[in-house]
Structure formats: structure tokens, C-alpha cells
Jmol script that loads the backbone (N, CA, C; Angstrom):
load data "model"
ATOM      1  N   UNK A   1      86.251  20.140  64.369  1.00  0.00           N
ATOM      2  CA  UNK A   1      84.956  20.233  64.992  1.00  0.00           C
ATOM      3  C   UNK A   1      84.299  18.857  64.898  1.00  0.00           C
ATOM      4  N   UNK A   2      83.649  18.326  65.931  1.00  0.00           N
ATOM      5  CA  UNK A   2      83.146  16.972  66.009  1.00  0.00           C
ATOM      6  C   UNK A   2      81.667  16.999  65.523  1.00  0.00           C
ATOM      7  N   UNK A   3      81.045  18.228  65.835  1.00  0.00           N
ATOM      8  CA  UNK A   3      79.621  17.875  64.984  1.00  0.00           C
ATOM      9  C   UNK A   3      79.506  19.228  63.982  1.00  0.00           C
ATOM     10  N   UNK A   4      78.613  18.588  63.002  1.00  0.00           N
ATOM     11  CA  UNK A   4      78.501  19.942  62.131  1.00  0.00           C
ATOM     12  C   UNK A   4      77.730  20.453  62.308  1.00  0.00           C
ATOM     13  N   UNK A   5      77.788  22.163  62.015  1.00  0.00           N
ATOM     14  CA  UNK A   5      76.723  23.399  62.254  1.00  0.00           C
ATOM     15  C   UNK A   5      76.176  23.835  61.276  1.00  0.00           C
ATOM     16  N   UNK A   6      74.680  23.865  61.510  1.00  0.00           N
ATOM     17  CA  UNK A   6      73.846  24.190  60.248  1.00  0.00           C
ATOM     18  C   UNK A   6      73.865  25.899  60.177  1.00  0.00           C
ATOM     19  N   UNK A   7      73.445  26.325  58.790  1.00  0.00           N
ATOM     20  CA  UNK A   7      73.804  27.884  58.924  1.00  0.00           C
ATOM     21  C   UNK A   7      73.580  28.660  60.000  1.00  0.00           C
ATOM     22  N   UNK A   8      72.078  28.794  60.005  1.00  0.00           N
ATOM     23  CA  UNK A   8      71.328  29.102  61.556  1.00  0.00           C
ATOM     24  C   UNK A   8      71.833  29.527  62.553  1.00  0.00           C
ATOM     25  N   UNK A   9      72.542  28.128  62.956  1.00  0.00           N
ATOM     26  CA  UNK A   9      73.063  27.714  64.053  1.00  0.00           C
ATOM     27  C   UNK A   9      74.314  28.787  64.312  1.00  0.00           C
ATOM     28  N   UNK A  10      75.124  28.837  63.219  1.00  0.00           N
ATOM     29  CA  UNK A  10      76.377  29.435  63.171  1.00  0.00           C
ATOM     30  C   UNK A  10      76.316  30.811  63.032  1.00  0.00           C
ATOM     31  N   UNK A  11      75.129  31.204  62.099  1.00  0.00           N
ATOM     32  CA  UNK A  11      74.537  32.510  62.288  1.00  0.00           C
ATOM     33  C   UNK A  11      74.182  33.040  64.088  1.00  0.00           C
ATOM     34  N   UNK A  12      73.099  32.407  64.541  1.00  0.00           N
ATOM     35  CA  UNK A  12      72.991  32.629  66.380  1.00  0.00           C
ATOM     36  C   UNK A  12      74.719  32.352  66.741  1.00  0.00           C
ATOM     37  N   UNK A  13      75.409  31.661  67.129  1.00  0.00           N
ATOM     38  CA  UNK A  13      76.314  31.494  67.491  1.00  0.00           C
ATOM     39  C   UNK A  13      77.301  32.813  67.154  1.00  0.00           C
ATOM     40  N   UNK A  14      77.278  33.471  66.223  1.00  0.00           N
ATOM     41  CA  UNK A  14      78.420  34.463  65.554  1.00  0.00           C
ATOM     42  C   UNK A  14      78.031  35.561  66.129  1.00  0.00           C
ATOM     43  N   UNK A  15      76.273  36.110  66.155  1.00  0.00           N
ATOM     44  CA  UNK A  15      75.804  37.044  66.668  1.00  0.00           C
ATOM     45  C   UNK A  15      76.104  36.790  68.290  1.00  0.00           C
ATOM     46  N   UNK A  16      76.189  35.685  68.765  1.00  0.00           N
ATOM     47  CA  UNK A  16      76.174  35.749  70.424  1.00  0.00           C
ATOM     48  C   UNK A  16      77.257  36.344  70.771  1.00  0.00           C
ATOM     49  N   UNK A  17      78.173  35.754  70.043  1.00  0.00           N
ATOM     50  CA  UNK A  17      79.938  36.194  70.039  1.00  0.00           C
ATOM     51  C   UNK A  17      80.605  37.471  69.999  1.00  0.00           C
ATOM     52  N   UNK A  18      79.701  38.390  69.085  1.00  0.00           N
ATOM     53  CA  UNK A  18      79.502  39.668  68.530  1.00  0.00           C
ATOM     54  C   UNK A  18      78.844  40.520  69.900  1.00  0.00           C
ATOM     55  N   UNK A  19      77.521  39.722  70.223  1.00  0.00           N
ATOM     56  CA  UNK A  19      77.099  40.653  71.695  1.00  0.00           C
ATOM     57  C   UNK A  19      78.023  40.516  72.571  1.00  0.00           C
ATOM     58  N   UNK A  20      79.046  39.169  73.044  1.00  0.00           N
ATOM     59  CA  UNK A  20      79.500  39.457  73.879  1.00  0.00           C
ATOM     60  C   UNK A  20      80.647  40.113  73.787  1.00  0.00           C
ATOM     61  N   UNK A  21      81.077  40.459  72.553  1.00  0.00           N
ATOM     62  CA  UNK A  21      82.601  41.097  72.553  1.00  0.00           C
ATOM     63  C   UNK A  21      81.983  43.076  72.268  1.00  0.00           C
ATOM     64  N   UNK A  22      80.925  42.771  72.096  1.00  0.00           N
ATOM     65  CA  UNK A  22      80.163  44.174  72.589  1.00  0.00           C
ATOM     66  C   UNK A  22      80.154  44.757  74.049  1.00  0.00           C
ATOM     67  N   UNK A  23      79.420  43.176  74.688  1.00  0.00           N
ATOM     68  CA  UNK A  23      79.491  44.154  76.408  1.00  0.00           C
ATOM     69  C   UNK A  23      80.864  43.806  77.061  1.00  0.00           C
ATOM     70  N   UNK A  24      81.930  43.187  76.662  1.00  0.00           N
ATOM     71  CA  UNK A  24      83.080  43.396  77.126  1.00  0.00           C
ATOM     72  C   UNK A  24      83.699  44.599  77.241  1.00  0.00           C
ATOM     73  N   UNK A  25      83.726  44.912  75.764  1.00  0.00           N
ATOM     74  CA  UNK A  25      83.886  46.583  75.310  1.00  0.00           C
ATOM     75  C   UNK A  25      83.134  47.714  76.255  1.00  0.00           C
ATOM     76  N   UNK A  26      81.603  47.682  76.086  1.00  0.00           N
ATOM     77  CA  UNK A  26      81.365  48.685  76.185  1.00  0.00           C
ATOM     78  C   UNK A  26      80.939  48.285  78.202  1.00  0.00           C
ATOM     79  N   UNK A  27      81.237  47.634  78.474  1.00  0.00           N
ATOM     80  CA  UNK A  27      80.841  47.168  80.258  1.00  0.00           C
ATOM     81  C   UNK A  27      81.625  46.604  81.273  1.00  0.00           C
ATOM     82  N   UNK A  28      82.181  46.015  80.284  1.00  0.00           N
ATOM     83  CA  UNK A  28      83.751  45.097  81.377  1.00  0.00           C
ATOM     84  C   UNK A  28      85.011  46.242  81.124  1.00  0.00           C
ATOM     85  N   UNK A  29      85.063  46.233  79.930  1.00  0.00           N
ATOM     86  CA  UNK A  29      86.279  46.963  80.002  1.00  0.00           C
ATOM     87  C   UNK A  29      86.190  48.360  79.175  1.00  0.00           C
ATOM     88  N   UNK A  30      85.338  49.462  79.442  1.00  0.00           N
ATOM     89  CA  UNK A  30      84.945  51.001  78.797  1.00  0.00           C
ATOM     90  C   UNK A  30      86.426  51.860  78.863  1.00  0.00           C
ATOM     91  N   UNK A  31      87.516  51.340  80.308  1.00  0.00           N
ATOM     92  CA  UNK A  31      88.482  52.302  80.084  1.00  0.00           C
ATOM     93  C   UNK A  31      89.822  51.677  79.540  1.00  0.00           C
ATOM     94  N   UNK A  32      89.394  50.568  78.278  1.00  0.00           N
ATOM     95  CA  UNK A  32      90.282  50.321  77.402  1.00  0.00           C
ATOM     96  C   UNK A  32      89.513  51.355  76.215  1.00  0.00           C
ATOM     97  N   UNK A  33      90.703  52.483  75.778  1.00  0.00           N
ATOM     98  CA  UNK A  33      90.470  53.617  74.615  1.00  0.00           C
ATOM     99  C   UNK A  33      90.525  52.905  73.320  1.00  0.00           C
ATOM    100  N   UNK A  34      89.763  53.827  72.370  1.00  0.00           N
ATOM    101  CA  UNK A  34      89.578  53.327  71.553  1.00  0.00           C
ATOM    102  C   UNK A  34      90.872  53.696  70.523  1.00  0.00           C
ATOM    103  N   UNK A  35      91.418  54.603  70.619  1.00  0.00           N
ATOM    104  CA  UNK A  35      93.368  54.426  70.116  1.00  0.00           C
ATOM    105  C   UNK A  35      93.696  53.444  70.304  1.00  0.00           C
ATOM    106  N   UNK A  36      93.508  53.024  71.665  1.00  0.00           N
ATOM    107  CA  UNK A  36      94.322  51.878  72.044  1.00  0.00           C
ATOM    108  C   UNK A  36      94.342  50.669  71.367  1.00  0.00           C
ATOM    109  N   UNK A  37      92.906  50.230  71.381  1.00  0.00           N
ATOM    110  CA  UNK A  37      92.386  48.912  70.572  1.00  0.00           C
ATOM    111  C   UNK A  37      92.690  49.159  69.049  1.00  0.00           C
ATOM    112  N   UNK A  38      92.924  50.628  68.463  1.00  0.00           N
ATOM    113  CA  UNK A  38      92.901  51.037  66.756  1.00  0.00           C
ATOM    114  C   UNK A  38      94.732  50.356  66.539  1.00  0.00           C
ATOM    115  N   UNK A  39      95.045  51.291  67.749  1.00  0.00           N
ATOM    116  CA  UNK A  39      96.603  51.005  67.481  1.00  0.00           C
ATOM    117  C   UNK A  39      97.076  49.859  67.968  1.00  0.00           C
ATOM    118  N   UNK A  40      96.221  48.640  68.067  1.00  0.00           N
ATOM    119  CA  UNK A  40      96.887  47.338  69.352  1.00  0.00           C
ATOM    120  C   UNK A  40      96.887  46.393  68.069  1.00  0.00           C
ATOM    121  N   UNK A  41      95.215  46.499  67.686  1.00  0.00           N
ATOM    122  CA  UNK A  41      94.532  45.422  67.233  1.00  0.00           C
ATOM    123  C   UNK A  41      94.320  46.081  65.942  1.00  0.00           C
ATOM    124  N   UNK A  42      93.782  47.082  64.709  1.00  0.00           N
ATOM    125  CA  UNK A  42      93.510  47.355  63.892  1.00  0.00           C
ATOM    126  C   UNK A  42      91.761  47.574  63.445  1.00  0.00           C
ATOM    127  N   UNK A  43      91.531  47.638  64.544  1.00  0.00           N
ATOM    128  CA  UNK A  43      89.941  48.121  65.140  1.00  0.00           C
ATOM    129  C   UNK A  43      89.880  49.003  66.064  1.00  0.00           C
ATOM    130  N   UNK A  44      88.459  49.236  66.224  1.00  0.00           N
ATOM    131  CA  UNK A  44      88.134  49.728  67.426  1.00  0.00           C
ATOM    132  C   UNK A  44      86.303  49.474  67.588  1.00  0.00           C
ATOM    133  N   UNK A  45      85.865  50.440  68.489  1.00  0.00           N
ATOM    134  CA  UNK A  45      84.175  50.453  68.942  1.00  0.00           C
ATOM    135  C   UNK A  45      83.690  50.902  67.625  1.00  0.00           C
ATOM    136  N   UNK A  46      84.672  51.871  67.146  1.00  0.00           N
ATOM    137  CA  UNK A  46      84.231  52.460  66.030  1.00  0.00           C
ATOM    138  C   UNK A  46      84.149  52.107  64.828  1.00  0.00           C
ATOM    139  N   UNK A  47      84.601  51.109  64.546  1.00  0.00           N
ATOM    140  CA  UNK A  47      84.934  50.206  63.325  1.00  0.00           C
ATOM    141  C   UNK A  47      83.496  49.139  63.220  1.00  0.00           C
ATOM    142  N   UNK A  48      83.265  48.629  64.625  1.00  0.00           N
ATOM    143  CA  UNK A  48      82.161  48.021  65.266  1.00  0.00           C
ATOM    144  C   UNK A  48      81.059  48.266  64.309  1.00  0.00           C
ATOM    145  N   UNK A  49      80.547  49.818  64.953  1.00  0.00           N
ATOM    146  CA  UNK A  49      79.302  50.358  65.117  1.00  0.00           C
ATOM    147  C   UNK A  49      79.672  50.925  63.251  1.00  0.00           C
ATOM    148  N   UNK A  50      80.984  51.176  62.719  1.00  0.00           N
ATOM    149  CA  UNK A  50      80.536  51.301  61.095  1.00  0.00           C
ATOM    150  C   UNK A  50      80.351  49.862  60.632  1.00  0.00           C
ATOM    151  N   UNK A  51      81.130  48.884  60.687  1.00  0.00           N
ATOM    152  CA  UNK A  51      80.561  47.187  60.660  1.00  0.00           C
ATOM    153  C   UNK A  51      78.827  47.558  60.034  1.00  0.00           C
ATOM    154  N   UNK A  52      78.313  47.364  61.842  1.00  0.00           N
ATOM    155  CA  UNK A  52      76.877  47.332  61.584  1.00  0.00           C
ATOM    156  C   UNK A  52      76.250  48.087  60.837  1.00  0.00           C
ATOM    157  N   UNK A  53      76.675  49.628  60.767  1.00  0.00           N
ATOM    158  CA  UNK A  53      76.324  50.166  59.385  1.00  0.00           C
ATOM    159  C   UNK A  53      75.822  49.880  58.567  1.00  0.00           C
ATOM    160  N   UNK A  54      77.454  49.932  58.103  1.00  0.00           N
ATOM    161  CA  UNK A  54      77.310  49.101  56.654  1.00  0.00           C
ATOM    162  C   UNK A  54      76.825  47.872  56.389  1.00  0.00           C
ATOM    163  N   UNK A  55      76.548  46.775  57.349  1.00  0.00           N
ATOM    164  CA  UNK A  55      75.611  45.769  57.282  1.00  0.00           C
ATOM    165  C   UNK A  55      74.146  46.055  56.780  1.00  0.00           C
ATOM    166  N   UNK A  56      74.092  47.405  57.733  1.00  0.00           N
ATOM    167  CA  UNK A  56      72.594  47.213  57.823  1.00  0.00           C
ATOM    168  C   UNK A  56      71.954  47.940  56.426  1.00  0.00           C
ATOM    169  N   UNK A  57      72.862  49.379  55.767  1.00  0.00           N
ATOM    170  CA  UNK A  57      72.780  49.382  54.686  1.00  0.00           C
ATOM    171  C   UNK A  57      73.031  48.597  53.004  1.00  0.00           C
ATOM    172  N   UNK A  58      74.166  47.366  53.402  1.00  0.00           N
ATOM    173  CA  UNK A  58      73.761  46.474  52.551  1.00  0.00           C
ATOM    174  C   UNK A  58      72.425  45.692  52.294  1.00  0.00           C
ATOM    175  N   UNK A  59      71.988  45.770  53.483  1.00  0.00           N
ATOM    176  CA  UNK A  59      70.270  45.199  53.224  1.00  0.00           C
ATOM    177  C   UNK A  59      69.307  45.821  53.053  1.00  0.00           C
ATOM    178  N   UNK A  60      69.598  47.094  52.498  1.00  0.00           N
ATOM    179  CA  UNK A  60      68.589  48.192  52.134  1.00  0.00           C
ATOM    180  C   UNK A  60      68.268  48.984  53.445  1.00  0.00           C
ATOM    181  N   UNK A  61      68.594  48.821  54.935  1.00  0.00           N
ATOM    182  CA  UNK A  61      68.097  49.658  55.836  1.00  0.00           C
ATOM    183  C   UNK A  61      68.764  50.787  56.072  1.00  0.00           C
ATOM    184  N   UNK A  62      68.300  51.855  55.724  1.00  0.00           N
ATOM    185  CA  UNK A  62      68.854  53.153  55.940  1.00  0.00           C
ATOM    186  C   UNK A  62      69.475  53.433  57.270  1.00  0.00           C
ATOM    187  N   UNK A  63      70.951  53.647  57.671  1.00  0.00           N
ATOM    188  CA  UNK A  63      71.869  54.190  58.655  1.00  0.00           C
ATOM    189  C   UNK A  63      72.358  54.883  58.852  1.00  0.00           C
ATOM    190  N   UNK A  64      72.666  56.262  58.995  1.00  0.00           N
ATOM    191  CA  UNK A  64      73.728  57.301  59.547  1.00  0.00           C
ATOM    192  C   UNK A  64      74.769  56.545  60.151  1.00  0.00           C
ATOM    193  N   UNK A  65      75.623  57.485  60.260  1.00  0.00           N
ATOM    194  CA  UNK A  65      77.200  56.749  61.072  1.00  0.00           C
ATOM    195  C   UNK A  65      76.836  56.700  61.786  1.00  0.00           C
ATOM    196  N   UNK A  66      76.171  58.184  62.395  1.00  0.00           N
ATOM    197  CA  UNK A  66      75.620  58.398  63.857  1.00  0.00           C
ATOM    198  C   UNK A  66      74.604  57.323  64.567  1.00  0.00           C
ATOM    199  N   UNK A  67      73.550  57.139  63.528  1.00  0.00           N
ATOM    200  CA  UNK A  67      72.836  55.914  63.970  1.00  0.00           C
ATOM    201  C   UNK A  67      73.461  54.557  64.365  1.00  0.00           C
ATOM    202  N   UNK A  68      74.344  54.039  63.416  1.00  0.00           N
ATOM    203  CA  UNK A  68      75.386  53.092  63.884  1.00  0.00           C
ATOM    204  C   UNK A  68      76.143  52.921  64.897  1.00  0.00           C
ATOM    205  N   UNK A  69      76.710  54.188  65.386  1.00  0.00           N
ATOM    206  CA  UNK A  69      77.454  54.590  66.645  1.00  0.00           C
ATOM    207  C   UNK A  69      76.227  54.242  67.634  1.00  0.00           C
ATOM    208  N   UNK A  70      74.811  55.038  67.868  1.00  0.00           N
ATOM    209  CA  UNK A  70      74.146  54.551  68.883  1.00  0.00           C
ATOM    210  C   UNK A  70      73.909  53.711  68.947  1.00  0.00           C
ATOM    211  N   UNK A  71      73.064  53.101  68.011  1.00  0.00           N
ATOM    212  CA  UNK A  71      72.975  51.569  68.130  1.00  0.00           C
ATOM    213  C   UNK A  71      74.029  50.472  68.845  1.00  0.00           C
ATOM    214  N   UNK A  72      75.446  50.716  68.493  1.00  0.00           N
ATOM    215  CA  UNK A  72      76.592  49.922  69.422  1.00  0.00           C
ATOM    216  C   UNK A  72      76.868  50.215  70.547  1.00  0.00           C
ATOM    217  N   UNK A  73      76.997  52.124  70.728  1.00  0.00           N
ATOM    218  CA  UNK A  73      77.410  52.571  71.737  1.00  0.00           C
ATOM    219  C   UNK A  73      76.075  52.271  73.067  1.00  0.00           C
ATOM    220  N   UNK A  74      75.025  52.506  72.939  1.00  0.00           N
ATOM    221  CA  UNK A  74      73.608  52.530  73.252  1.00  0.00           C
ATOM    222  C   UNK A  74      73.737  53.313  73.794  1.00  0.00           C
ATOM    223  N   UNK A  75      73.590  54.551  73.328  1.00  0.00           N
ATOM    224  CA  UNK A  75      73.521  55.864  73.701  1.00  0.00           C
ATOM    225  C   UNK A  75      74.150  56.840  72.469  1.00  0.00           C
ATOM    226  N   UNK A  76      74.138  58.570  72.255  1.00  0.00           N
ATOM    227  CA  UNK A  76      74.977  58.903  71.786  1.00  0.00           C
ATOM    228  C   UNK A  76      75.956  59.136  71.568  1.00  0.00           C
ATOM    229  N   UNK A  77      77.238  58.866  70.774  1.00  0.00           N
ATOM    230  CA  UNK A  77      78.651  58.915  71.080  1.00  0.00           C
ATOM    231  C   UNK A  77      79.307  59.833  71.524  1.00  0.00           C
ATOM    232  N   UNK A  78      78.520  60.955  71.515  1.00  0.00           N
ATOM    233  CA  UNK A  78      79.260  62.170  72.173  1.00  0.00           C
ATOM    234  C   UNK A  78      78.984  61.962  73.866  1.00  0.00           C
ATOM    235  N   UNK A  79      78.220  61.550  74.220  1.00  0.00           N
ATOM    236  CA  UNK A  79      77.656  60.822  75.689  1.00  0.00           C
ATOM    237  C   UNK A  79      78.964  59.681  75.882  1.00  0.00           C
ATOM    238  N   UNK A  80      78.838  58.866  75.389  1.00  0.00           N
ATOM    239  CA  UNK A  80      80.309  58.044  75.534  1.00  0.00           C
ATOM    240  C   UNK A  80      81.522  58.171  75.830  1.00  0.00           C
ATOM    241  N   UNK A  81      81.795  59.384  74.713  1.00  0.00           N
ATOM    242  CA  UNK A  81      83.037  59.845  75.090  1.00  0.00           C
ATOM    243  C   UNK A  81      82.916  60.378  76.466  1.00  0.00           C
ATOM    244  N   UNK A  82      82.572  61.572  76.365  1.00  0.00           N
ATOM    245  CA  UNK A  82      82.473  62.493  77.899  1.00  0.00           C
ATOM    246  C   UNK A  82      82.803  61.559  79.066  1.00  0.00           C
ATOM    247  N   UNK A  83      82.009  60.734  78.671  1.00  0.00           N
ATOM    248  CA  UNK A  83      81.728  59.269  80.145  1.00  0.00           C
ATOM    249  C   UNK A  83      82.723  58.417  79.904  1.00  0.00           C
ATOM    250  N   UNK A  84      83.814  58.412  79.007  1.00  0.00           N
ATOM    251  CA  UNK A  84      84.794  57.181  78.916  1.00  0.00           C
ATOM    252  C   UNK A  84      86.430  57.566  78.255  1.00  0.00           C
ATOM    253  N   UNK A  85      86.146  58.911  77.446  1.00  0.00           N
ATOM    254  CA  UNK A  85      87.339  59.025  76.748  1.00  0.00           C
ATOM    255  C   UNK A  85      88.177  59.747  77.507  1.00  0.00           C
ATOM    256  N   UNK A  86      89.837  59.580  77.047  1.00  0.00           N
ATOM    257  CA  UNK A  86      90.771  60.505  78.078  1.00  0.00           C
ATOM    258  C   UNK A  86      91.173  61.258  76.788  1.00  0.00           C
ATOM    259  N   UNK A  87      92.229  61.906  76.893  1.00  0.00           N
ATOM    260  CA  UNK A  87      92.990  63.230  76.198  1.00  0.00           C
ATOM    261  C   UNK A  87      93.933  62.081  75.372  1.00  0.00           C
ATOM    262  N   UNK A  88      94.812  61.727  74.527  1.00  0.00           N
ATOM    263  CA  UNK A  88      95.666  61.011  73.932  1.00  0.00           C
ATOM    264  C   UNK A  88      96.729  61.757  74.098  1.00  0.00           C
ATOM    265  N   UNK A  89      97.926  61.102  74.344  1.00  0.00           N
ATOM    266  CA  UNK A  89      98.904  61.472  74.000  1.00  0.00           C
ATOM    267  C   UNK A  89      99.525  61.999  72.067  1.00  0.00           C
ATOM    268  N   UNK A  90     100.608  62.475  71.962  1.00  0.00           N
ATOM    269  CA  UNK A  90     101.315  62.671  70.614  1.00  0.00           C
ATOM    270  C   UNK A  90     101.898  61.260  70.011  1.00  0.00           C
ATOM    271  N   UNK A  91     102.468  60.273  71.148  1.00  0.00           N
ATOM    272  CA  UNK A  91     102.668  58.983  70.473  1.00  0.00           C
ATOM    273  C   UNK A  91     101.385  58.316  70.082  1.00  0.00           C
ATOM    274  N   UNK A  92     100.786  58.441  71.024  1.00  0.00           N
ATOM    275  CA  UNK A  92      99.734  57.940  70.550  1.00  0.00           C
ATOM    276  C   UNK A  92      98.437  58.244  69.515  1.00  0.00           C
ATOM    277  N   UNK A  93      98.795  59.095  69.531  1.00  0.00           N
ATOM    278  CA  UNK A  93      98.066  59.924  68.105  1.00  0.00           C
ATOM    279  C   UNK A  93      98.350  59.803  66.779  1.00  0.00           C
ATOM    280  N   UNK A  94      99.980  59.864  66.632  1.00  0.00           N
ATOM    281  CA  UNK A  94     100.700  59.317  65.911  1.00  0.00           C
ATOM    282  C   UNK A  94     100.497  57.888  65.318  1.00  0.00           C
ATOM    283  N   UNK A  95     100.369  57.248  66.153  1.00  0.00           N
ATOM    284  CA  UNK A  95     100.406  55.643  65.657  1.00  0.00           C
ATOM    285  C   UNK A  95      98.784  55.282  65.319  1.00  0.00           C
ATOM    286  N   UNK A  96      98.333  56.079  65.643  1.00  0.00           N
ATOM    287  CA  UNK A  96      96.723  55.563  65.488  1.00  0.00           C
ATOM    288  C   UNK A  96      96.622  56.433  63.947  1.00  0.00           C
ATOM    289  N   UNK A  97      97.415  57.173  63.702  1.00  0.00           N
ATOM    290  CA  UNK A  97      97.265  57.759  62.117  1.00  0.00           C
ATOM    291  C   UNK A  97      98.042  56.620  61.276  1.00  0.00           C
ATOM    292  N   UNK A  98      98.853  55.699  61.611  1.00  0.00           N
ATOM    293  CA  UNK A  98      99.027  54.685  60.922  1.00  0.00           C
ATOM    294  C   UNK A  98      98.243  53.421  61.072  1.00  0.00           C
ATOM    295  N   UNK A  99      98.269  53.695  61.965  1.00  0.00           N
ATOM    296  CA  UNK A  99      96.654  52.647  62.105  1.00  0.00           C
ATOM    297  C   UNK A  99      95.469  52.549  61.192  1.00  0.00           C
ATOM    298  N   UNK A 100      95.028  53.591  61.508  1.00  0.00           N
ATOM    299  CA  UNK A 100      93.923  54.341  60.724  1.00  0.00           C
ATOM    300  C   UNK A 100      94.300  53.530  58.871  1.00  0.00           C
ATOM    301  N   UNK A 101      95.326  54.913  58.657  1.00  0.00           N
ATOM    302  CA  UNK A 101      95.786  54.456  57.153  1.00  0.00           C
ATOM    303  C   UNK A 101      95.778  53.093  56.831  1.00  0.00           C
ATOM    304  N   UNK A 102      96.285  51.904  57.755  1.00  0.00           N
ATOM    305  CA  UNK A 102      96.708  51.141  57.556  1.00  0.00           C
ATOM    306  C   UNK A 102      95.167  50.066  57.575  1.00  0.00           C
ATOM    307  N   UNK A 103      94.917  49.965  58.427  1.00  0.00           N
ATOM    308  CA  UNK A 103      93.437  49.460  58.585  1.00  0.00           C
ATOM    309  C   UNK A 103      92.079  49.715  58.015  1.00  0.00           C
ATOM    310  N   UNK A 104      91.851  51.297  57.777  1.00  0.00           N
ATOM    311  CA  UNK A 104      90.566  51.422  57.525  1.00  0.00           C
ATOM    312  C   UNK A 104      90.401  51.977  56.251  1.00  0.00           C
ATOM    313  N   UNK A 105      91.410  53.047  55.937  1.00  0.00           N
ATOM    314  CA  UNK A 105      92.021  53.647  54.616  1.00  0.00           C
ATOM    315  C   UNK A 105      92.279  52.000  53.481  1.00  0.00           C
ATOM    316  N   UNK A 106      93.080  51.052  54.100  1.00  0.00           N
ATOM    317  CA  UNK A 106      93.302  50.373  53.256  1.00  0.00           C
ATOM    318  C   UNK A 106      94.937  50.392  52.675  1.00  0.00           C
ATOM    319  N   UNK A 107      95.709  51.453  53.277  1.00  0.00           N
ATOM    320  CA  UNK A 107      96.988  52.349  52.605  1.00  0.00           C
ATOM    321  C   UNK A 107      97.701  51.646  53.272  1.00  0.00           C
ATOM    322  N   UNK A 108      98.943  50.510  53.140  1.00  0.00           N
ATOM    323  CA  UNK A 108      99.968  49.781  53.816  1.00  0.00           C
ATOM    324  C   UNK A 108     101.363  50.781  53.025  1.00  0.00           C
ATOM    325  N   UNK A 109     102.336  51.094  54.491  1.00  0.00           N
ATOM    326  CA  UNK A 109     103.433  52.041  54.333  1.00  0.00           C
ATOM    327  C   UNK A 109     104.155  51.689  53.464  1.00  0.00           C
TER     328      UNK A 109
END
end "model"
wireframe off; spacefill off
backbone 0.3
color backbone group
């Protein structure tokens, strides 16, 4: 890097990065599933919106999951789905339970 970034700076910059890999998700691309991204990448929307969560309860602000989910989703997640989710397949169900384990559980096979 040729110039240096003061915290601030890198703070705005991280959050911009964060909104935009938000409206990619939830605006450019809604009919990439969230299996998909669990089982591709080791995330998902949902990992997201617990992220902010748990952010926001490390700083003392009280969150529900559910609250977390709206807040990312901007709307309720059961609204989301309806409007974005498909049926999964058995492979794919499958691999997102190692996913899962593997990613969010913490449990490597």
C-alpha cells in the first residue's frame, strides 16, 4: 500500500465494503441460495446478519437473531425466503450439514 490509513479511515472503508457485499447479496444477486454460498464459501446471508448480531451485542446493544436477520435482510426473513428461497436438493442438503459443522459448529471431519 503506498499511503497509510488512519483507523477511521479503514473503519469507513471496511463498512463500505460490508454494504456493498450486502447489496450484491441481497439485490444483484438474491437467486444465489444461501446453501449455496454455506456450501461454496463457508458462509452465508445468515452468518452475515448473526456477524452483526453478535457485534452489536458485544457492545452492549440488545439483538435477537431475528432482529439481526432484519436488520441485513431489510425485511423479515420469513418474507425473504418466500420471495427468494427454492426447495434444496438431498446433495445439497447434505453438504451444507458439513458445512454447517465445519464452519459455524467449529467441528472439522
Amino acid at each position: 500500500m503506498t499511503q497509510e490509513i488512519d483507523a477511521q479511515t479503514r473503519l469507513e472503508l471496511e463498512a463500505a465494503a460490508f454494504r456493498r457485499l450486502r447489496q450484491h447479496l441481497m439485490d444483484d444477486r438474491p437467486d444465489v441460495q444461501n446453501i449455496d454460498l454455506m456450501n461454496l464459501a463457508g458462509f452465508c446471508r445468515n452468518c452475515l446478519s448473526r456477524w452483526y448480531q453478535e457485534a452489536a451485542n458485544e457492545r452492549g446493544i440488545p439483538m435477537t437473531k431475528e432482529d439481526g436477520r432484519e436488520a441485513f435482510y431489510g425485511m423479515p426473513y420469513e418474507d425473504w425466503r418466500a420471495q427468494n428461497q427454492t426447495e434444496a436438493g438431498p446433495e445439497k442438503q447434505a453438504a451444507f450439514e458439513v458445512a454447517f459443522k465445519e464452519n459455524v459448529l467449529g467441528e472439522k471431519g
